[in-house]
N, C-alpha and C positions, 0 to 999 in steps of 0.2 A: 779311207774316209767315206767312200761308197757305200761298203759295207754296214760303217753304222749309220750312217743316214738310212739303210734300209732297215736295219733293224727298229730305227726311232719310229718309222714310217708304219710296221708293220705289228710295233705296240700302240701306237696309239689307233690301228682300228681291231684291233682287239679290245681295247678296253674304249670305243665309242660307246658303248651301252650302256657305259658306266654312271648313268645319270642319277641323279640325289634329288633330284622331283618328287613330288608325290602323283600316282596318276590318276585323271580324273574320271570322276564317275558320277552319271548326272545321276543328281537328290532323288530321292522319291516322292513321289506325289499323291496324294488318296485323290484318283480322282470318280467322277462318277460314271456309270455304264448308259448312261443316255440320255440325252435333253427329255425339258419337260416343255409345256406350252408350246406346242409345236404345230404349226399352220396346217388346217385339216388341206387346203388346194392352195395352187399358185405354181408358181414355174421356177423351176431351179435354177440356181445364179452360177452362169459362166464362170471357169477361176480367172479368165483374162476379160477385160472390158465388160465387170460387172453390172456398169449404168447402162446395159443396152437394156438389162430388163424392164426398163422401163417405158420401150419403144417410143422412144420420142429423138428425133434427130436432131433438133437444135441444142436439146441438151448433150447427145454425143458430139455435138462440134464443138461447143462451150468447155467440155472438157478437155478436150485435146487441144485448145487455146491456152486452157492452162497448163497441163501438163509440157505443152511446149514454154511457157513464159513466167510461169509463177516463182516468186523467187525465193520464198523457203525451198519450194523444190531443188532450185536452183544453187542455196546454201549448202542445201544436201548431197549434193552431187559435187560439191568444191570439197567438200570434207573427203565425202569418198576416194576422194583423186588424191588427197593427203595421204589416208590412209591405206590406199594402194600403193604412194611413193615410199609411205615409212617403212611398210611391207619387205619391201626390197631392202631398203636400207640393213634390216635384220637379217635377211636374208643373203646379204652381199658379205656379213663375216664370218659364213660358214665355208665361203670358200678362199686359196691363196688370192692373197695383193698382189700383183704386179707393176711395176712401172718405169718407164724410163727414162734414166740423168744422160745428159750432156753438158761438158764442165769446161771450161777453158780458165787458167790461172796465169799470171805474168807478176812474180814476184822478184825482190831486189835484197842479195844476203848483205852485212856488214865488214867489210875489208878493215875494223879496227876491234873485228872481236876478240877473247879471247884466245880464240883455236881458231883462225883465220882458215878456210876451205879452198887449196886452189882450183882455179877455174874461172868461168864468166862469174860474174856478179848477178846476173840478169839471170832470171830462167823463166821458160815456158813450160806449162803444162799441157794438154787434152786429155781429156777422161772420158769415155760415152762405157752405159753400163746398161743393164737389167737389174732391176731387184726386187725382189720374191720375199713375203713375209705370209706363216699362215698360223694361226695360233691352233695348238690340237685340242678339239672341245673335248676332254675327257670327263668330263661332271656334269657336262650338259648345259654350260653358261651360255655358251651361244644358242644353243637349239631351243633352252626355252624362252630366250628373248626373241627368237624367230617365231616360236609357237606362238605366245603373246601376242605380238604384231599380227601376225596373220589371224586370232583372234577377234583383235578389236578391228582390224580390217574387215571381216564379217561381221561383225554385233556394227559395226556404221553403216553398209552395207543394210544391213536389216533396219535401222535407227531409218534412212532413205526410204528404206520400204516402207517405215511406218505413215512417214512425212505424204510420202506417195498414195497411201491410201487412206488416210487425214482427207487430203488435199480431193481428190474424188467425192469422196463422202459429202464434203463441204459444199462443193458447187451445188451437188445433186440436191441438198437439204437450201442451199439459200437461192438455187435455182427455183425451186417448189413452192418457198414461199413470195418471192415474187411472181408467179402466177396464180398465187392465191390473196395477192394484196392485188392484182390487176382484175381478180374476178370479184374480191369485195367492191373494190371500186367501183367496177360496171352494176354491181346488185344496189348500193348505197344510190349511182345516179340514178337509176332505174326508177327506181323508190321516191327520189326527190320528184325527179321530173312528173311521176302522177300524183304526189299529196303538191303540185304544185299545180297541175290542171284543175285538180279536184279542189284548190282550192278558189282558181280563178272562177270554178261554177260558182262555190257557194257564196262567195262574193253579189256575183248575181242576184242568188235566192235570197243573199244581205241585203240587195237593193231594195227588193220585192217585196220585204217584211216576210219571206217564209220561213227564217232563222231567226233565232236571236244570233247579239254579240256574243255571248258565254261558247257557242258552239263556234263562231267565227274566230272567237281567239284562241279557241283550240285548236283548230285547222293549222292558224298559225304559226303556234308554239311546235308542231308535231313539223311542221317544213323550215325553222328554224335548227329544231334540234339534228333533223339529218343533215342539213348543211353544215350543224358543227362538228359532224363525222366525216365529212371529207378531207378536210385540213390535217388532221391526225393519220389520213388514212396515206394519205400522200406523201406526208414528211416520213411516214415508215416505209414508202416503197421508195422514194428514192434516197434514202439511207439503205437500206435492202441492197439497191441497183451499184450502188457507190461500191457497197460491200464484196458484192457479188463483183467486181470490176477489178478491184483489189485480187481475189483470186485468180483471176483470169490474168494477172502478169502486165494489166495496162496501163498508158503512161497519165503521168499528169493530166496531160492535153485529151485523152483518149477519153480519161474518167471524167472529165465534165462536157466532151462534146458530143459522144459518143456513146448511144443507147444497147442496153444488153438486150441480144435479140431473143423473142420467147415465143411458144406455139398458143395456139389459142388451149386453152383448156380444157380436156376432153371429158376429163373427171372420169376416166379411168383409174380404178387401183390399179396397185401394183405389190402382190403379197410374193415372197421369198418362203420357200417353200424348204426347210432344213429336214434331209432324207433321215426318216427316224432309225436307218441303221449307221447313221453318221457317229463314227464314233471320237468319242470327248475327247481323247489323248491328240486326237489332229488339229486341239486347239495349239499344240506346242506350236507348231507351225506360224502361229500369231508372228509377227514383225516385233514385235516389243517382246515380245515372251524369248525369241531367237538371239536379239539383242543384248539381256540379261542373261540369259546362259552362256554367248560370246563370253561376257565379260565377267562373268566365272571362271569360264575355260583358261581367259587371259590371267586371271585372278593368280588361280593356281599353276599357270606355268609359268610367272616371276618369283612364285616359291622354288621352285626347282634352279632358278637363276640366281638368286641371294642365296642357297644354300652352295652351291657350286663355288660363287666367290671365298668362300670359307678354304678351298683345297689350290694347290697350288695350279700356278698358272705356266704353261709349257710353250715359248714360240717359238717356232725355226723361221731361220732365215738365211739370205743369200744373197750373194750376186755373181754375177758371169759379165765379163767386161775389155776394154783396154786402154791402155795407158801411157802415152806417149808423149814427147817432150816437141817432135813434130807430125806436125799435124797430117805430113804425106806417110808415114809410117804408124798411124794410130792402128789401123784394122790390120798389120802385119803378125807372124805368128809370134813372136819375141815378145810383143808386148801384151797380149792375154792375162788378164785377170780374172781371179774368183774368189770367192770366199764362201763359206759353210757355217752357219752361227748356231748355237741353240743357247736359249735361255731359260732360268727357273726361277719362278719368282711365287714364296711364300709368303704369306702373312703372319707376320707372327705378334705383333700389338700393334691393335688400331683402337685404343681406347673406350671399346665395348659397339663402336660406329657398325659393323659387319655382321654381328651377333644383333643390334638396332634394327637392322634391313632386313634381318629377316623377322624379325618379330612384326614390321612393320605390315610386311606384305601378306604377312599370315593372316595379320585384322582385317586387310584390306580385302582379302578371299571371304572372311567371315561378313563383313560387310557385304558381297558380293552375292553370297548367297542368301541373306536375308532379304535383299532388295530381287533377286529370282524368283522366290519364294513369294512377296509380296506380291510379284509383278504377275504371277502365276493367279493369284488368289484373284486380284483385281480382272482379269481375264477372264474368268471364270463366273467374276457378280456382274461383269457388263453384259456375256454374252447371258446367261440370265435375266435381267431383266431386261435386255434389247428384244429377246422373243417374249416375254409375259409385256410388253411396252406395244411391239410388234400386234399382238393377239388384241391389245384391248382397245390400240387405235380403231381396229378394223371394227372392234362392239361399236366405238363409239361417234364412228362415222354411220353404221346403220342406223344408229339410232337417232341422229342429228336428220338424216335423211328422213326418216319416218315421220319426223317431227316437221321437217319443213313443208312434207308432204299434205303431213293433216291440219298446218295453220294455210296454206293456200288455198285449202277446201272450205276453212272456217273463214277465210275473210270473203271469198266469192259468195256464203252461206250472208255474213254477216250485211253486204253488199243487198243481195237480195230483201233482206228483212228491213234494211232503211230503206230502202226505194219504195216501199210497200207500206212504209210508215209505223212496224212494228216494234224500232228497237230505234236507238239514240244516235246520233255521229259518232259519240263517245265508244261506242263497243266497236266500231268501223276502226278506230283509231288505234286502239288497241289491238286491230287483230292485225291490222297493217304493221305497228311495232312490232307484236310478237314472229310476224314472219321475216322482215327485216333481220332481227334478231336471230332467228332460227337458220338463216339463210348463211349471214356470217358465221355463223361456229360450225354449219356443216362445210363452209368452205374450210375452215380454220383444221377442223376435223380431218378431212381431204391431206393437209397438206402435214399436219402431224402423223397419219398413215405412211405417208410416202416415204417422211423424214424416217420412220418407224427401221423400215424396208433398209433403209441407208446405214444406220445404225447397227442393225443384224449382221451387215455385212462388215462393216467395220470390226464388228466384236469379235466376227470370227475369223478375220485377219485376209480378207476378200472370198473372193467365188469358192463354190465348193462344188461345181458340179462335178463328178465323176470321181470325188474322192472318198466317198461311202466303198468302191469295191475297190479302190486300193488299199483302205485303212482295214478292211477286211482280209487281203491278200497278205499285209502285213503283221496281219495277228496269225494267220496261220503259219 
């Protein structure tokens, strides 16, 4: 009996290789030999803790408030724990079962049957055993449901990573424009508070007869209208602030008692600098892009598994034990038990269900790779327009700049010329507007830059410093 349990033992790992999978081989992709719109200076982004580029400390504590508390993150990380235990579970029926019975039975025969048994009536059992079951994967059913598993255990894994770098991004971009809704603020009071002095004068000069009313109700109308820019401006920061509290993991209580803490303003940029020997194909690397090829990978190795179920199915089994009627002579040598099992079990009609599952799983691969494929592409038009986004924030903050610059020279200019008696209140008012004006969209400007910088890094699936000469190292 030895003997051919080794022989069974020693066919089925000869014919382990014997798998009916198809094997995989990632798609092709055209993709291109190097970014285009690519920041002439700026500083390269760490691949770990890429918001330091932006040297601002409240914002790396703000982050790491979430990343300890946020609770998608936190979703993502319960799945991953799933998908590490299912892991196993696939992995747990590549190798034998074991386990072990302890039995006790106290049965009573019938003294009126027909073949009456002499002896007691009454009998005792005890039974304590081991037993051993191992099914031999010869087609590959177990291994590629193990493949699978561990699979999608990496594509959630990477699904985490993406959540993880969402999540960063997010703060970094609704961190930013909360300090660009706290520096419009300051510019909008600023603003009031002198078309509000300047209006207390000419009240005065109202008294005096040295105005008319028409220039006094303009005064008015212009310290009116900024007033009705604060109310808007407010109800956006602290929906902004709420927002921004929400990512940070805080409770109830927290979000409406408790202020999100921010640096004053430096108005420093912050440009992300992509090494023009960075090369494209390290956008695989993306979290999502990792994700959808997982689930590829998994795709096609439950092809391998629904084709397997098609050939028969081979399990040995056992057990080693003993058997005793008392219980002070159970573990004695007389009463030793074992047994040797194998079984084979073919399919031979299951109403087309088996030939079903595999057609099924084959679409499901073909779906698999279209949505790779897709998710490849989209990859590819983010990081795209996140550097031409990147590039033209920064035009359009110089240029907001320039502009705020030469209306504060025109309203000190235009200042002069009424004091002097050259020109109307009405041109004063106007240049007052137009820098107001001018002043808000270079902050606005500011904070779409920044957000620009956040984005890039997103698109390209976090930091990228130091991996231009690895991606190098790899091509050679």
């Amino acid at each position: 009996m030895h003997k051919y349990l080794f022989y069974i033992i020693f066919l089925s790992a000869a014919l382990a290789g014997c798998s009916v999978g198809p094997d995989y081989a990632r798609p092709q992709a055209d993709l291109p030999d190097a970014w285009k719109a690519l920041p002439a200076s700026g500083k390269a982004v760490p691949a770990e803790r890429w918001w330091t580029i932006y040297g601002d400390a409240t914002l790396e504590k703000l982050v790491e408030e979430a990343l300890a508390n946020n609770q998608d993150l936190a979703l993502a990380t319960a799945r991953l724990d799933e998908a590490r235990a299912l892991a196993r579970v696939a992995d747990a029926q590549l190798v034998p079962a074991v386990d072990a019975a302890f039995q006790r039975d106290r049965s009573r025969r019938s003294d009126r049957s027909a073949t009456p048994v002499p002896g007691s009536l009454e009998n005792n059992n005890y039974r304590a055993q081991l037993n051993v079951s191992y099914e031999l994967d010869l087609w590959g059913r177990l291994r590629g449901s193990a493949k699978a598993a561990q699979a999608e255990l990496l594509a959630t894994a990477a699904a985490r990573e993406t959540v993880r770098l969402a999540l960063t991004a997010e703060v970094a971009q609704s961190y930013y424009s909360l300090v660009a809704l706290d520096a419009q603020l300051d510019d909008t009071r600023r603003s009031l508070a002198l078309r509000q002095d300047n209006l207390r004068l000419q009240r005065i000069r109202s008294n005096a007869g040295l105005i008319n009313d028409f220039e006094l109700r303009q005064l008015e109308a212009e310290v009116a209208a900024a007033q009705a820019q604060l109310p808007a401006l407010e109800r956006r920061r602290s929906g902004e602030e709420l927002a921004l509290g929400v990512l940070l993991g805080r409770s109830p209580r927290a979000l409406i008692n408790d202020g999100v803490s921010r640096s004053t303003d430096s108005g420093r940029l912050a440009t992300a600098v992509v090494p023009a020997d960075l090369p494209s194909d390290l956008l695989l690397r993306r979290p999502d892009v990792v994700a959808a090829e997982q689930q590829l990978i998994a795709a096609n190795a439950r092809i391998g598994a629904a084709r397997a179920a098609l050939f028969p199915r081979i399990v040995l089994s056992g057990y080693l034990g003993s058997e005793s009627a008392a219980l002070s002579n159970l573990f004695s040598g007389p009463a030793q038990i074992w047994n040797l099992g194998f079984a084979l079990a073919q399919p031979i009609f299951q109403g087309g269900r088996l030939f079903g599952e595999v057609e099924a799983v084959q679409a499901r691969e073909r779906q698999a790779l279209a949505q790779y494929l897709k998710t490849l592409q989209n990859a590819f038009r983010e990081t795209h327009d996140a550097l031409v986004a990147q590039a033209r924030a920064r035009e359009v903050f110089d240029a907001e700049s320039a502009r705020a610059k030469a209306l504060a020279e025109s309203l000190r200019l235009a200042r002069i010329r009424y004091e002097n008696g050259l020109t109307s209140q009405l041109e004063v008012l106007d240049a007052e507007r137009n820098l107001l004006s001018a002043e808000l969209n270079r902050r606005d400007a500011l904070r779409a830059q920044r957000a620009a910088v956040a984005d890039v890094v997103k698109a390209l699936g976090g930091g990228w410093s130091g991996l231009a000469a690895a991606g190098a190292t790899a091509r050679r």
